[in-house]
Each structure stands twice: as structure tokens, then as C-alpha cells.
Biopython code that builds the backbone (N, CA, C, O; Angstrom):
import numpy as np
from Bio.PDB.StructureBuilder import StructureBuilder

atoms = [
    (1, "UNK", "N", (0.800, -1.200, 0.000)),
    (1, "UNK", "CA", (0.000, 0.000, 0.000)),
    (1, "UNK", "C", (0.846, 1.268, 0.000)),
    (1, "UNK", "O", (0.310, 2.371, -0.116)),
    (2, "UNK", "N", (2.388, 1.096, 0.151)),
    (2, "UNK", "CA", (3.089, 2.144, 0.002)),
    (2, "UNK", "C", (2.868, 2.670, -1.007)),
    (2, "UNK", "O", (2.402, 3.807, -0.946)),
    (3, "UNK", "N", (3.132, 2.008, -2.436)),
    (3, "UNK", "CA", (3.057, 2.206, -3.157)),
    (3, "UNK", "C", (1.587, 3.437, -3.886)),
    (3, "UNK", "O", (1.662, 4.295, -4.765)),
    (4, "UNK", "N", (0.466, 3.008, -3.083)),
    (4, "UNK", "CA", (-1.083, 3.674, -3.266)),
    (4, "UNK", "C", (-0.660, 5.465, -2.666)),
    (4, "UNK", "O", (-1.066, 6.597, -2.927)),
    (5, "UNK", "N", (0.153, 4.978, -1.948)),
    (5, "UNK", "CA", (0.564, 6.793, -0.937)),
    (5, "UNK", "C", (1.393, 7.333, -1.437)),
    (5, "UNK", "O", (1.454, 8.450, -0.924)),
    (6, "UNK", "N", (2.361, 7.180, -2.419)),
    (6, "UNK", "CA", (3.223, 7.664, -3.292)),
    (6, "UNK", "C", (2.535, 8.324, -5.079)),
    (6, "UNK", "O", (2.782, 9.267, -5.831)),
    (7, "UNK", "N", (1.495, 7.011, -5.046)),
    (7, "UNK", "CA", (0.821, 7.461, -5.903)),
    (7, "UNK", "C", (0.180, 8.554, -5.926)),
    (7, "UNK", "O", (0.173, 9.396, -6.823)),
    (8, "UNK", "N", (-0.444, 8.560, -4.803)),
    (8, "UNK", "CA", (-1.558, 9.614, -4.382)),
    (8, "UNK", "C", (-0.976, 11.201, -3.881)),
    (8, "UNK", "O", (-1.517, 12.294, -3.717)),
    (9, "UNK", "N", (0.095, 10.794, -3.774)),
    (9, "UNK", "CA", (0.735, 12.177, -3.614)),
    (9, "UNK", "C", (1.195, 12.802, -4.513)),
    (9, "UNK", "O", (1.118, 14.031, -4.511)),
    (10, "UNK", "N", (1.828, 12.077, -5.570)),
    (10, "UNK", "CA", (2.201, 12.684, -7.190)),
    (10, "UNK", "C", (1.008, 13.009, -7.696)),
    (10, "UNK", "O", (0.925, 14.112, -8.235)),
    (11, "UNK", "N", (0.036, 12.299, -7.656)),
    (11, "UNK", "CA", (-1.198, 13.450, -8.003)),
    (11, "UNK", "C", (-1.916, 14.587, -7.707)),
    (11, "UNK", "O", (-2.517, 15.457, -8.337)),
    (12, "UNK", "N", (-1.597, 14.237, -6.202)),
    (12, "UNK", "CA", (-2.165, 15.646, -5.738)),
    (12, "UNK", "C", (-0.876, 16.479, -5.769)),
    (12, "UNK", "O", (-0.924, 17.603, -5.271)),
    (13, "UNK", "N", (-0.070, 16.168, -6.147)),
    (13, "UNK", "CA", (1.155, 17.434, -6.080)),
    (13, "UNK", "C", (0.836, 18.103, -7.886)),
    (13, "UNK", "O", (0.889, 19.238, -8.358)),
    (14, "UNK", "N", (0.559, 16.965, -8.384)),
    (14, "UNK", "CA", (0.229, 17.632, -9.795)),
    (14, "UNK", "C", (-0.794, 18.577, -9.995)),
    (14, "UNK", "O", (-0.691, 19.590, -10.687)),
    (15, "UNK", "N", (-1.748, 18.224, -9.389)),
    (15, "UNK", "CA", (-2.699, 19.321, -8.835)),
    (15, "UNK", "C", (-2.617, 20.366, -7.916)),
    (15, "UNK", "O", (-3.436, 21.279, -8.025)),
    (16, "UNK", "N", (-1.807, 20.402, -7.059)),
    (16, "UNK", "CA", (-1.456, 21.767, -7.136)),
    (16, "UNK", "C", (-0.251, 22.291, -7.866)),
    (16, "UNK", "O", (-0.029, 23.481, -7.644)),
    (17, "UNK", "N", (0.508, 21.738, -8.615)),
    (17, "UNK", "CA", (0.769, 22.170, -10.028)),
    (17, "UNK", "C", (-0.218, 23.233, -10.554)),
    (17, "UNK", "O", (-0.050, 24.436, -10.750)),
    (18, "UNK", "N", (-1.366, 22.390, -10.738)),
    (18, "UNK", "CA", (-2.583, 22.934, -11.763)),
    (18, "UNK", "C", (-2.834, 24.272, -11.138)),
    (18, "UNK", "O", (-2.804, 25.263, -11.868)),
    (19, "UNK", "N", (-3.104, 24.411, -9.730)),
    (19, "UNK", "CA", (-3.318, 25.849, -8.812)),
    (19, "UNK", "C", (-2.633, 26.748, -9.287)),
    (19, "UNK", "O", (-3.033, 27.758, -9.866)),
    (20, "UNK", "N", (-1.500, 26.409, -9.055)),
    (20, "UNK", "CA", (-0.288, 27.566, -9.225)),
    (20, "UNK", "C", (-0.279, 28.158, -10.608)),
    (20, "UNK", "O", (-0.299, 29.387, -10.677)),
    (21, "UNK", "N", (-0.255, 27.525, -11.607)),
    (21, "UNK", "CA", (-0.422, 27.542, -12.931)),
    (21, "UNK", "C", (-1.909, 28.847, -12.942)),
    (21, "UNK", "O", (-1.835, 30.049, -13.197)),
    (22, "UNK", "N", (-2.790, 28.255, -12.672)),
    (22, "UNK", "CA", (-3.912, 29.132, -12.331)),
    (22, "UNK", "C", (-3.554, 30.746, -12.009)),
    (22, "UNK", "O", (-3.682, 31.768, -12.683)),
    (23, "UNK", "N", (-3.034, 30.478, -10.628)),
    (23, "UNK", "CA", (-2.935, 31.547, -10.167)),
    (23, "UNK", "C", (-2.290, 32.880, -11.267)),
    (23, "UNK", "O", (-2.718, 33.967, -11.656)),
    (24, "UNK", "N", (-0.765, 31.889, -11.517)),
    (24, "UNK", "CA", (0.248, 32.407, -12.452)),
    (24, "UNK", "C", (-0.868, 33.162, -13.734)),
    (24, "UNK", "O", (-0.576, 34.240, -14.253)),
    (25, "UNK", "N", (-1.858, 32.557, -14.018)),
    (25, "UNK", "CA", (-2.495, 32.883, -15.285)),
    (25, "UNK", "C", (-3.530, 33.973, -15.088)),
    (25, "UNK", "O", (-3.753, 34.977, -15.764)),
    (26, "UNK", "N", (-4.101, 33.517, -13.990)),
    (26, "UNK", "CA", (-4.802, 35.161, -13.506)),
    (26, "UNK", "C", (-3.891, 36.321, -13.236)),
    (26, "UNK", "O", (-3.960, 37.485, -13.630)),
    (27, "UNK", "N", (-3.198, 35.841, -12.623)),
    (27, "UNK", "CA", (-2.079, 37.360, -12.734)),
    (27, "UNK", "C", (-1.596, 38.118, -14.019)),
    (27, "UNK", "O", (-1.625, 39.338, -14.182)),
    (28, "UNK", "N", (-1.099, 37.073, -14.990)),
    (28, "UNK", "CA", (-0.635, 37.576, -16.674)),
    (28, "UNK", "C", (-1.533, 38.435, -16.374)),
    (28, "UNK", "O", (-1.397, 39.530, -15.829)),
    (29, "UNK", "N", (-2.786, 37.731, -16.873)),
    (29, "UNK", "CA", (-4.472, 38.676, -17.046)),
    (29, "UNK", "C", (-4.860, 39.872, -16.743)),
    (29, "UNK", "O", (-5.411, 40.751, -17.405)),
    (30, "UNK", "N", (-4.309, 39.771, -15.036)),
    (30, "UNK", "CA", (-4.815, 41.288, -14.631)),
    (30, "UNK", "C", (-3.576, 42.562, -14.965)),
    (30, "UNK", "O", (-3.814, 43.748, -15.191)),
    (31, "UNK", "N", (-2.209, 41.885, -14.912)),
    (31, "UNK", "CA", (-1.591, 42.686, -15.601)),
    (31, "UNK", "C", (-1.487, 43.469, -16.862)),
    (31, "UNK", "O", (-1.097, 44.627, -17.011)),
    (32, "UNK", "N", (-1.940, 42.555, -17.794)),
    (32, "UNK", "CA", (-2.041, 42.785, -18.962)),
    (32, "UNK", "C", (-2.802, 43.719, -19.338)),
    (32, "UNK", "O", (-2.720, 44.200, -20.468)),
    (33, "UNK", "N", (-3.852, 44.205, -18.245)),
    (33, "UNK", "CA", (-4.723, 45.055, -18.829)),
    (33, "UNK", "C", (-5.773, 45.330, -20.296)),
    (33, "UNK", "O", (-6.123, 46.280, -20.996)),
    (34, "UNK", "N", (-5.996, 43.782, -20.214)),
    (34, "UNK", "CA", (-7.547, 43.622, -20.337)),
    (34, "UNK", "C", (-8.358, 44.185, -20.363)),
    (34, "UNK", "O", (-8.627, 44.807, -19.335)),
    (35, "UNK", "N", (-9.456, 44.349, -21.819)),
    (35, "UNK", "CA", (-10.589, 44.925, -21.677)),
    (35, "UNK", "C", (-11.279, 44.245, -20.579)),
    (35, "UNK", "O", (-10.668, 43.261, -20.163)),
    (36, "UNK", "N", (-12.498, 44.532, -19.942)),
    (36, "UNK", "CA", (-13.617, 43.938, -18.892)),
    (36, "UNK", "C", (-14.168, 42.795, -19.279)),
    (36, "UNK", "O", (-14.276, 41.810, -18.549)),
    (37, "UNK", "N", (-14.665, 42.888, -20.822)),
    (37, "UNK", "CA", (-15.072, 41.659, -21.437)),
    (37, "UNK", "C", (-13.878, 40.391, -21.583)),
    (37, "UNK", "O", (-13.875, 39.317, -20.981)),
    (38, "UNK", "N", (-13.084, 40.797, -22.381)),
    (38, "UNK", "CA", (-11.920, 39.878, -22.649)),
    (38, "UNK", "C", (-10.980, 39.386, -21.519)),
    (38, "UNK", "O", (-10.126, 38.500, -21.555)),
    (39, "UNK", "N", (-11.457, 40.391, -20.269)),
    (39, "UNK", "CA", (-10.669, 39.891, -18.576)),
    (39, "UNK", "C", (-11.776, 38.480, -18.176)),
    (39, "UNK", "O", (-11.433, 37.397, -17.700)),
    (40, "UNK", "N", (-13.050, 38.898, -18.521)),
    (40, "UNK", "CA", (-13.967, 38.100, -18.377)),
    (40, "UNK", "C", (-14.260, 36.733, -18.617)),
    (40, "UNK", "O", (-14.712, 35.872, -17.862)),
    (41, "UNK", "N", (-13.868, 36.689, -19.983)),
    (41, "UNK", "CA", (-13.353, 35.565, -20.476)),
    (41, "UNK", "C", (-11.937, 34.838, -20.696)),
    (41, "UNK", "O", (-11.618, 33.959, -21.496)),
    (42, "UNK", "N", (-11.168, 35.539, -19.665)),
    (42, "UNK", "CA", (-10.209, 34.722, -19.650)),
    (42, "UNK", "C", (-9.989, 34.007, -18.123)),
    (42, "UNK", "O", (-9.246, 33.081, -17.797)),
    (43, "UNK", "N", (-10.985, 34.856, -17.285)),
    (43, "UNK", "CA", (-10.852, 34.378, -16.029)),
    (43, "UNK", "C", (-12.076, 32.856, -16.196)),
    (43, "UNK", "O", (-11.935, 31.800, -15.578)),
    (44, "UNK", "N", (-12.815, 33.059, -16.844)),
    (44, "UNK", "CA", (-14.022, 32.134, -17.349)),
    (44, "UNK", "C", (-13.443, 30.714, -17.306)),
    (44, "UNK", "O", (-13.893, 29.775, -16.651)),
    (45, "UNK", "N", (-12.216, 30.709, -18.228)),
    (45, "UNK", "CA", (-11.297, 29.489, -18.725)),
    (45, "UNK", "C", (-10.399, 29.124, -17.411)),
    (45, "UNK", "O", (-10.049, 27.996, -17.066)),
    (46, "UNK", "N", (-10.097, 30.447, -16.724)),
    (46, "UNK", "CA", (-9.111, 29.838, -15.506)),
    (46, "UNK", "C", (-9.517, 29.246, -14.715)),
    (46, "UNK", "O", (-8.839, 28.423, -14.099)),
    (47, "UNK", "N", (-11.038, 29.534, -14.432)),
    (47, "UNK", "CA", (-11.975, 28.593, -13.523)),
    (47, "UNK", "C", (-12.121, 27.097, -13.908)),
    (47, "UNK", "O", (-12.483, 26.181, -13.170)),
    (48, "UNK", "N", (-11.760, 27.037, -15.229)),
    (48, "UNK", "CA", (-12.595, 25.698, -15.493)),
    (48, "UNK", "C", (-11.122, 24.955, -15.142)),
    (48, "UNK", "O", (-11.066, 23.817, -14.677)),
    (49, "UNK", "N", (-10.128, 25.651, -15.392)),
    (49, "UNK", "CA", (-8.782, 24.872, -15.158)),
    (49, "UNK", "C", (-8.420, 24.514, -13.909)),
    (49, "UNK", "O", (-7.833, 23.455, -13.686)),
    (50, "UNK", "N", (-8.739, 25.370, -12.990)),
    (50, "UNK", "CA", (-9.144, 25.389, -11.720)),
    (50, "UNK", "C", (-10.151, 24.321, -11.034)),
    (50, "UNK", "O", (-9.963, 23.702, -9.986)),
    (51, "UNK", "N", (-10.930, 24.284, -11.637)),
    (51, "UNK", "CA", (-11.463, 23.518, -10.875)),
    (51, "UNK", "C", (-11.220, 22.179, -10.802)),
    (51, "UNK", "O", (-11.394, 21.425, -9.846)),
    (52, "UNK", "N", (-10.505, 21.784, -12.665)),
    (52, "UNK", "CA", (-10.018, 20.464, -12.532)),
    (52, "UNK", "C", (-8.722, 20.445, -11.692)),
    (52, "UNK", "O", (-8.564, 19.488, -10.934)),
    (53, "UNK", "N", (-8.032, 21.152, -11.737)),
    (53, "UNK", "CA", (-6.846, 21.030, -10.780)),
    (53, "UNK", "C", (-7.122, 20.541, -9.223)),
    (53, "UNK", "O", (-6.385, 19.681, -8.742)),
    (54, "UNK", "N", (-7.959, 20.984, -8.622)),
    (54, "UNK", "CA", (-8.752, 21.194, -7.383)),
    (54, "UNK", "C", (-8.984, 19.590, -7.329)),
    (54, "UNK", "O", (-8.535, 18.886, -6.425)),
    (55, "UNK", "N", (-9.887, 19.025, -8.620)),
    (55, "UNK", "CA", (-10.367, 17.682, -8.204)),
    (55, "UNK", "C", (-9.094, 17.303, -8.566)),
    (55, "UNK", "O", (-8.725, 17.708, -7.464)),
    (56, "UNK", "N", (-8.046, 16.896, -9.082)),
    (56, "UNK", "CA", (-7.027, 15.944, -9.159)),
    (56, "UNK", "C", (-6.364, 15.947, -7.268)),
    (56, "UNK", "O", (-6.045, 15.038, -6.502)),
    (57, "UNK", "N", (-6.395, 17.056, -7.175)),
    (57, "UNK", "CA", (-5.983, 17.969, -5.784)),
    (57, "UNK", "C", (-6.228, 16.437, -4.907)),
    (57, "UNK", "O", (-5.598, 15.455, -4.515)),
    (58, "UNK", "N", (-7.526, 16.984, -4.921)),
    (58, "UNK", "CA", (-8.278, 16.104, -3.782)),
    (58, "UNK", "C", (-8.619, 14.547, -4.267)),
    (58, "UNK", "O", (-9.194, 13.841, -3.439)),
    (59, "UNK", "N", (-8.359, 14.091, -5.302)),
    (59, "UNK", "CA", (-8.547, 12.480, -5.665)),
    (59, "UNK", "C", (-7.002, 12.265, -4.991)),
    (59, "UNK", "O", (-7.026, 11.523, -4.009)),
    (60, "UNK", "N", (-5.906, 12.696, -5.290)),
    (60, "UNK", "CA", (-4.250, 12.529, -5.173)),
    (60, "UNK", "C", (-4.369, 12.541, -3.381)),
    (60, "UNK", "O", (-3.651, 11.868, -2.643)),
    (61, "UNK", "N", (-5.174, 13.235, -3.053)),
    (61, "UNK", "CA", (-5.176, 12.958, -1.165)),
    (61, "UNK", "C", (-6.120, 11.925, -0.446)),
    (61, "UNK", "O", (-6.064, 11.536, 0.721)),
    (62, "UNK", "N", (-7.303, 11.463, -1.786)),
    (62, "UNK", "CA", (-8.049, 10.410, -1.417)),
    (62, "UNK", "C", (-6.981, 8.955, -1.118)),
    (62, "UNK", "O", (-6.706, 8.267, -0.135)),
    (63, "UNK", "N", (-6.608, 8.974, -2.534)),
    (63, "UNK", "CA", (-5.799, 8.209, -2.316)),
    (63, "UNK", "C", (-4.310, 7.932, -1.533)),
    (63, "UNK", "O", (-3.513, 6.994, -1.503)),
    (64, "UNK", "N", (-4.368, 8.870, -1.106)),
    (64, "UNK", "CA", (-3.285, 8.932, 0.130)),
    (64, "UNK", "C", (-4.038, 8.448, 1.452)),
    (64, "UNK", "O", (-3.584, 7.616, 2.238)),
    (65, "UNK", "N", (-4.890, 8.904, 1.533)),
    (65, "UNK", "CA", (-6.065, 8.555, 2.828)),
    (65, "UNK", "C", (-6.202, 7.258, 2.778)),
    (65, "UNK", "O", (-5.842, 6.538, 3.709)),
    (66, "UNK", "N", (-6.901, 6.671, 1.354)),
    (66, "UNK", "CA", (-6.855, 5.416, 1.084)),
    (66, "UNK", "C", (-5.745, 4.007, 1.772)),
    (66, "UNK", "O", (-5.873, 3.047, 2.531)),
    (67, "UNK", "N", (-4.549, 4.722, 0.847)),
    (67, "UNK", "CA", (-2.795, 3.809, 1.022)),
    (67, "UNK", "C", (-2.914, 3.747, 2.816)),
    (67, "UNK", "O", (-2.540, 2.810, 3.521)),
    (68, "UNK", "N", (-3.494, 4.930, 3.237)),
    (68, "UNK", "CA", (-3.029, 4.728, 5.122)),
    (68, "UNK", "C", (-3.435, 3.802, 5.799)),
    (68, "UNK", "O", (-2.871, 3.165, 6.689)),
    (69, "UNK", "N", (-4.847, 3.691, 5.197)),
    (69, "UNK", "CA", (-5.998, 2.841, 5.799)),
    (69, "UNK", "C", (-5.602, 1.477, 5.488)),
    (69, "UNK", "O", (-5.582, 0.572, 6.323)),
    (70, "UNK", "N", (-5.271, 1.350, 4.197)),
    (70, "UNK", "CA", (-5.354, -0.080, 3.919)),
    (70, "UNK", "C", (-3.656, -1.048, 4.592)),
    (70, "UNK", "O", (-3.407, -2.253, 4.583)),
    (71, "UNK", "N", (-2.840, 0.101, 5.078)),
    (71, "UNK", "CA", (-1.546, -0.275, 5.203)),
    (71, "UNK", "C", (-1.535, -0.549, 6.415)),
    (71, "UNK", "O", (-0.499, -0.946, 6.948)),
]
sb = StructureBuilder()
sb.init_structure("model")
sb.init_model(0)
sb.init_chain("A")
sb.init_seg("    ")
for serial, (resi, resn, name, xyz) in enumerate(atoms, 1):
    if name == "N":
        sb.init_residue(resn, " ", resi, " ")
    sb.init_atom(name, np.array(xyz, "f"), 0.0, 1.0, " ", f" {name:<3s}", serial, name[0])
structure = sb.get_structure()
């Protein structure tokens, strides 16, 4: 089951990969100075990236939870 907790941590580390990335991308954005509309839709897309990041996040700690239990 070591193996399940190693797993589960490279995923959730990849996911917050995905966060940071996020973050990094809303920032370009607001720097860039963006119309309102076109800020709009770019924050639109960061959410959706976001949110998958978030679930890898939390599957990568399920399965860490998982590896503990079963070990």
C-alpha cells in the first residue's frame, strides 16, 4: 500500500501544479490590462482549469487517505 501513498501524492502534487499555474495565469491577465469583457473571459477558462486542478488535488489525497488505511 506504500506504493497507493506515493501514488496519491504525485497526483495531488500535480494538482497543485494545476493551482499555481492558475494563479500564475490570472495574474498575466490582470496585468495585462484587459478589456472587462476579454478579462472576463479569460478568467471564465481559468476557472474551469481550476477547478479540474482542485479535483485531481483532492482524488491525489483520497488516495493517500486510502494507502493509510489499507496499510
Amino acid at each position: 500500500m506504500q506504493a497507493l501513498v506515493w501514488a496519491g501524492a504525485l497526483v495531488s502534487l500535480c494538482g497543485i501544479a494545476g493551482l499555481v499555474y492558475c494563479v500564475a495565469r490570472a495574474l498575466r491577465a490582470r496585468r495585462s490590462g484587459l478589456a472587462d469583457e476579454a478579462m472576463r473571459s479569460e478568467l471564465q477558462r481559468v476557472v474551469i482549469v481550476n477547478m479540474g486542478a482542485l479535483a485531481i488535488s483532492a482524488l491525489g489525497l483520497m488516495l493517500v487517505v486510502l494507502g493509510i488505511f489499507l496499510g
